[in-house]
C-alpha positions in Angstrom: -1.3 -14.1 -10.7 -0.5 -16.5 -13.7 -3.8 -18.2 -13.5 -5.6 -14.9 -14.6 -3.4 -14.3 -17.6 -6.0 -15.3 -20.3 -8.3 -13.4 -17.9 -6.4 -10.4 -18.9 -6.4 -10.8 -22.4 -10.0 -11.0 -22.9 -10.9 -8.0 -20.2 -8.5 -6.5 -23.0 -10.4 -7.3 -25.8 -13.6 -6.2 -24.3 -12.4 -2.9 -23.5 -10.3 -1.9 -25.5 -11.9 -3.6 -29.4 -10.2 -1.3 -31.5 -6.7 -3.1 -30.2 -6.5 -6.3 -32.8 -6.8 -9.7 -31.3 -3.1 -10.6 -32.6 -1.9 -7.6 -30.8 -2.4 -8.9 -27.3 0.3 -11.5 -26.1 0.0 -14.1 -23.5 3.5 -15.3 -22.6 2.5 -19.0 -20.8 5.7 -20.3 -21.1 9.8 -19.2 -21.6 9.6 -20.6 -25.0 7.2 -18.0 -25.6 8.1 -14.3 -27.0 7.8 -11.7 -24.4 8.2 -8.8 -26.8 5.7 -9.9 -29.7 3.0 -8.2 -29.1 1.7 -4.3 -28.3 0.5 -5.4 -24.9 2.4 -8.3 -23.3 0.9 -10.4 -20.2 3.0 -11.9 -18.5 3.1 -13.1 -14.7 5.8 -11.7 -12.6 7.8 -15.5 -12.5 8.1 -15.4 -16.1 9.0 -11.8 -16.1 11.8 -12.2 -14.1 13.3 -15.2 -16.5 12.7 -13.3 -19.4 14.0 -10.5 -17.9 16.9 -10.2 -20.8 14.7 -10.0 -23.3 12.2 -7.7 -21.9 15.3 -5.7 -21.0 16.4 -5.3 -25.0 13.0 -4.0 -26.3 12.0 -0.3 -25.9 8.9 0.2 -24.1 6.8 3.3 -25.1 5.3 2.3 -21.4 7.0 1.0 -18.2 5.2 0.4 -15.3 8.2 0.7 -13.1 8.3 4.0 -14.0 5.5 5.5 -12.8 6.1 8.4 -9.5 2.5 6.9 -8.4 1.0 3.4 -8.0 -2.9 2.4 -7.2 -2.9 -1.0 -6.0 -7.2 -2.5 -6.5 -8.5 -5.4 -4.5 -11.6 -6.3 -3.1 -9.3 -8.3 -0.4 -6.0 -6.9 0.3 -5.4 -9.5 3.1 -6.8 -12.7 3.7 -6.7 -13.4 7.6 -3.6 -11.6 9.3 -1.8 -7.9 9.7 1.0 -9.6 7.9 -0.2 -9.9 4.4 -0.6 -6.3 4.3 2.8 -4.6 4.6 3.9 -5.9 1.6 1.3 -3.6 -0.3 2.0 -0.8 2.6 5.5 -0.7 1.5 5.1 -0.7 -2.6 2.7 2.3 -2.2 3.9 4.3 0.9 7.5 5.0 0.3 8.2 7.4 3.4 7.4 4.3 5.4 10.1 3.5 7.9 9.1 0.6 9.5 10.9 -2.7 8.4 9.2 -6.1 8.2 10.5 -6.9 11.8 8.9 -3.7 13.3 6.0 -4.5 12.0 5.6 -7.6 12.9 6.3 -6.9 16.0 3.9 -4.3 16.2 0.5 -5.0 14.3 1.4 -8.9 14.2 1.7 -9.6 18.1 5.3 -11.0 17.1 6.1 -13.7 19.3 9.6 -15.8 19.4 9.6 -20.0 19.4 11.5 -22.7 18.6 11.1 -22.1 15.2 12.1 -17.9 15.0 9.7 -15.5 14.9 5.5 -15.7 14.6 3.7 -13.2 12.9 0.6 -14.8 12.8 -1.7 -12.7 15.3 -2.9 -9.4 15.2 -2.1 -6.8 18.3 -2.7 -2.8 18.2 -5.3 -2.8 15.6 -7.1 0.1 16.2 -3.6 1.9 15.1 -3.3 0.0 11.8 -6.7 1.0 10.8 -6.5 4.6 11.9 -2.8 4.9 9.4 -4.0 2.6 6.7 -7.6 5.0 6.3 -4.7 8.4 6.6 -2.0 7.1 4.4 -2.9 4.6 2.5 -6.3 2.8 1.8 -9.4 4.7 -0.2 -11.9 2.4 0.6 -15.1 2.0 -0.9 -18.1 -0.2 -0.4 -19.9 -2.4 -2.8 -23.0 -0.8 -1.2 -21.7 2.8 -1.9 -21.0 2.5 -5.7 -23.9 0.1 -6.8 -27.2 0.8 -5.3 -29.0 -1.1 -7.4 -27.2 -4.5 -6.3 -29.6 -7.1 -5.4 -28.9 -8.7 -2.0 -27.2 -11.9 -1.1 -28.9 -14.5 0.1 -27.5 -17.1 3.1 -29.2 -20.3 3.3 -27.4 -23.2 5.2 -29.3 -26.7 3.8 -29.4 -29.6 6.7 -28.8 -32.8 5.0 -29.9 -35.8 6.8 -28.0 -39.2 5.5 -30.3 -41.0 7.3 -27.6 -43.5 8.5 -26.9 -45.6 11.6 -22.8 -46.3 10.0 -22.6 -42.2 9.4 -24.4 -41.2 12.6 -22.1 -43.7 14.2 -19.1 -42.3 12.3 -20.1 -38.5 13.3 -20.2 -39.5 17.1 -17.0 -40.8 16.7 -15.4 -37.7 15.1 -16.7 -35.4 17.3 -15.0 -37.4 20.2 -12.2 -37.0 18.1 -12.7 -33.0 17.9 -13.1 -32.7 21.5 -9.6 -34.3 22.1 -7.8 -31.7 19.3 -9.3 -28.9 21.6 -7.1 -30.0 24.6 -4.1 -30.5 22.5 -0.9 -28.3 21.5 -1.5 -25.9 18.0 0.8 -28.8 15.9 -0.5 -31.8 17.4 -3.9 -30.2 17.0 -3.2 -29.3 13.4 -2.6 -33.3 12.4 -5.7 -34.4 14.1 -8.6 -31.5 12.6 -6.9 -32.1 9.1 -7.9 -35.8 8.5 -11.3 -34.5 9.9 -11.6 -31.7 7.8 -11.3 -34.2 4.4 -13.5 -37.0 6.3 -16.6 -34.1 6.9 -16.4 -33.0 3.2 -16.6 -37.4 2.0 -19.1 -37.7 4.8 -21.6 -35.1 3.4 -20.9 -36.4 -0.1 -24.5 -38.5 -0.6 -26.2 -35.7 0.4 -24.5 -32.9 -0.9 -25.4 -34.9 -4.9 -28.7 -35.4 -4.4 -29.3 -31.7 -3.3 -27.4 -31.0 -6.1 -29.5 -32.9 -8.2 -32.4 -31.5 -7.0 -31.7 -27.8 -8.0 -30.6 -28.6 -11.5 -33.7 -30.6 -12.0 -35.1 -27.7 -11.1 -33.7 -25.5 -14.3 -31.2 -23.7 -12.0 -27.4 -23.2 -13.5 -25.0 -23.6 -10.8 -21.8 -22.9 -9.7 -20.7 -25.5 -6.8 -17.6 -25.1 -4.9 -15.6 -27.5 -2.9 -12.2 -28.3 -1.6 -11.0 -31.7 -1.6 -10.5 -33.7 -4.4 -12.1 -36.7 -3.3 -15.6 -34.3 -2.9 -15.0 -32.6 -6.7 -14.5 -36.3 -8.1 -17.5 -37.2 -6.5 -19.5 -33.8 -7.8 -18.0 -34.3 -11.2 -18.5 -38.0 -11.2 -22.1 -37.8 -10.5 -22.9 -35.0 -13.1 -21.2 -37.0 -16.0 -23.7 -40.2 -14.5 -26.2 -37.7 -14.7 -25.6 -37.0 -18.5 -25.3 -33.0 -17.5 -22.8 -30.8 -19.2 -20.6 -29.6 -17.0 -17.1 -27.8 -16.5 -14.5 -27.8 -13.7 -11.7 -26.1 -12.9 -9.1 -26.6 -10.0 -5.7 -26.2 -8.7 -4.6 -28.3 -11.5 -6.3 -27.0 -14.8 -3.6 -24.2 -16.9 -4.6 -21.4 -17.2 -5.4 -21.2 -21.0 -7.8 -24.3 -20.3 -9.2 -22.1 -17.4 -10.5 -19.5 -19.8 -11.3 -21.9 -22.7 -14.0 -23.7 -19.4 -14.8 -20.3 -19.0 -16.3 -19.4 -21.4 -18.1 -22.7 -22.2 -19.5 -22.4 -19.3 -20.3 -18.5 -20.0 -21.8 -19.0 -23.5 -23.2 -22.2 -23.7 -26.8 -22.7 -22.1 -26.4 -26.6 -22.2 -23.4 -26.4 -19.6 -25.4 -26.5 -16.6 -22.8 -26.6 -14.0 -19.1 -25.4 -12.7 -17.3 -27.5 -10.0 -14.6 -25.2 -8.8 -12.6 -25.4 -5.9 -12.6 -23.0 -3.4 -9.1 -22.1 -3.7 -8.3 -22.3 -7.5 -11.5 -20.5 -8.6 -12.6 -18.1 -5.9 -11.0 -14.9 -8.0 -9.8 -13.8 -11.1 -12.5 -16.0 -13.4 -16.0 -14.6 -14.9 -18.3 -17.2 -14.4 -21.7 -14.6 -14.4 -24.1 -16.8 -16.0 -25.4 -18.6 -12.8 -26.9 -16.9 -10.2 -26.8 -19.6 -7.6 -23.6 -20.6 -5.8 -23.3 -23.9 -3.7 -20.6 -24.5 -0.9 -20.3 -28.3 -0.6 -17.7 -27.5 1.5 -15.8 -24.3 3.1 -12.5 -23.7 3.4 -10.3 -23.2 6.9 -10.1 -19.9 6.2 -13.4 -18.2 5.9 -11.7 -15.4 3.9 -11.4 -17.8 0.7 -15.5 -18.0 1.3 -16.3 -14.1 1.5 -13.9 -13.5 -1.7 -16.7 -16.1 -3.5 -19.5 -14.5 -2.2 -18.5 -11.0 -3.3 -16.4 -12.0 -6.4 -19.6 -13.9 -8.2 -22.3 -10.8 -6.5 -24.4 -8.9 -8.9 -23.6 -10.5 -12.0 -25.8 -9.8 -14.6 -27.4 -13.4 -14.3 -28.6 -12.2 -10.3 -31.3 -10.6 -9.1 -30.7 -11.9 -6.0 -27.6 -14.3 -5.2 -28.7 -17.5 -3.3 -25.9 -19.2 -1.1 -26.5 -22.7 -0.2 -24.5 -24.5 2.5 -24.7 -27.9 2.6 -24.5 -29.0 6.1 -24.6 -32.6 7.7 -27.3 -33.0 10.5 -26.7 -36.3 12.3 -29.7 -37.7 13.9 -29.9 -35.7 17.2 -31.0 -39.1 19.3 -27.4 -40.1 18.8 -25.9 -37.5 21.9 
């Protein structure tokens, strides 16, 4: 992934110190040398443009030619079959199945207007029995680290307090019950405009909760997923004359780090707003030990990625999750 370039580079420098700093090359852009340096990072889009000049220089090392491969995630797919075979087929050469047959088969392929859906999921009792025989080793967090402290769930009820929001939310939940009667594309255009208006809606709340827990000496990494809710976040911590750093779908990657580590290192930056998309992976951000979800994201995937990505870092003994939730007045119906 090219976000987690810089990433790379400085897990490099960690573990391997003996390697000098000037030795490790991050190629960000095709202007940059691909070749300069004795380890190269490089995403696989550049790669593939610089191809040419990677191509001239002799490699002690080649990835491409290794008889075995070891692919590591905590989250090999997201929500559907789909996402997996991919993977399946980069690791398990003897596999004979084509992308077709397995849609069909794992994906509960179904043919529309549009082609073919592989969206679903059918005969999963299968995919599990030959992904634990052929190809997954599998290991728990809870297996290999005893000693982690737990995770801690705690949904927060915000009440606005509001006759225009309380009349707003009774008018969105009509709104709601009508997309549950409609077709999957119609229902698509109505939840999204919902989806953003919840995350604004919650906004007042959501600061002075905020608020509350950095008044109360806590560091804090908040996540979100609209802009209009980070502007807000970031808006009222800059008010609030509190350090903070952010980092979304449209920070580079080099500035990623760079936020990083300020955040990391420096015990006056008392906040990260990140969005749930953009920052849920691939970042160390260790030095809180409390995560707040202003919002969460369609698929609940992005939010379990979060929750195990920033658990048991060496900030935590426990890892408090808050959930900012809106809780219109109950009189209202």
């Amino acid at each position: 992934i090219s976000s987690v370039k810089f990433a790379w580079a400085e897990a490099l420098k960690q573990w391997l110190p003996w390697l000098p700093h000037e030795g490790i090359n991050v190629v960000s852009s095709t202007r940059d040398s691909a070749t300069k340096g004795l380890i190269n990072v490089i995403s696989y889009d550049l790669l593939s443009r610089l191809a040419p000049e990677v191509q001239q220089k002799q490699f002690k090392a080649v990835i491409a030619a290794a008889t075995r491969a070891v692919l590591l995630s905590g989250t090999p797919a997201l929500s559907r079959p789909i996402e997996l075979y991919t993977q399946i087929s980069a690791v398990c050469k003897h596999l004979k199945m084509s992308f077709f047959e397995f849609g069909q088969r794992y994906c509960n392929g179904v043919k529309n207007a549009f082609g073919w859906d592989f969206s679903g999921a059918s005969n999963m009792h299968e995919l599990q029995l030959f992904l634990e025989d052929c190809v997954m080793i599998r290991r728990l967090k809870s297996d290999v680290m005893e000693q982690l402290p737990s995770k801690r769930r705690q949904m927060v009820l915000l009440d606005l307090g509001q006759d225009k929001k309380t009349a707003e939310w009774k008018e969105m939940k009509e709104e709601l019950n009508k997309a549950a009667e409609q077709k999957s594309h119609k229902k698509t255009e109505t939840l999204l405009p919902l989806f953003s208006k919840t995350g604004i809606m919650k906004v007042p709340g959501i600061l002075d909760y905020i608020m509350d827990l950095l008044e109360g000496g806590r560091k804090l990494l908040i996540f979100a997923h609209h802009k209009a809710v980070l502007d807000a976040i970031s808006g009222s911590l800059q008010d609030k004359g509190y350090k903070f750093v952010r980092i979304d779908g449209r920070t580079p990657s080099d500035v990623r780090q760079q936020r990083c580590d300020q955040f990391q290192h420096d015990e006056e930056c008392r906040a990260a707003v990140l969005s749930i998309t953009a920052a849920n992976s691939g970042i160390t951000l260790t030095a809180s030990s409390t995560v707040v979800f202003a919002e969460l994201f369609w698929n609940p995937g992005s939010h379990m990625i979060v929750c195990h990505h920033y658990h048991g870092g060496p900030a935590a003994t426990s890892l408090p999750l808050y959930i900012p939730l809106y809780a219109p007045d109950p009189c209202a119906g």
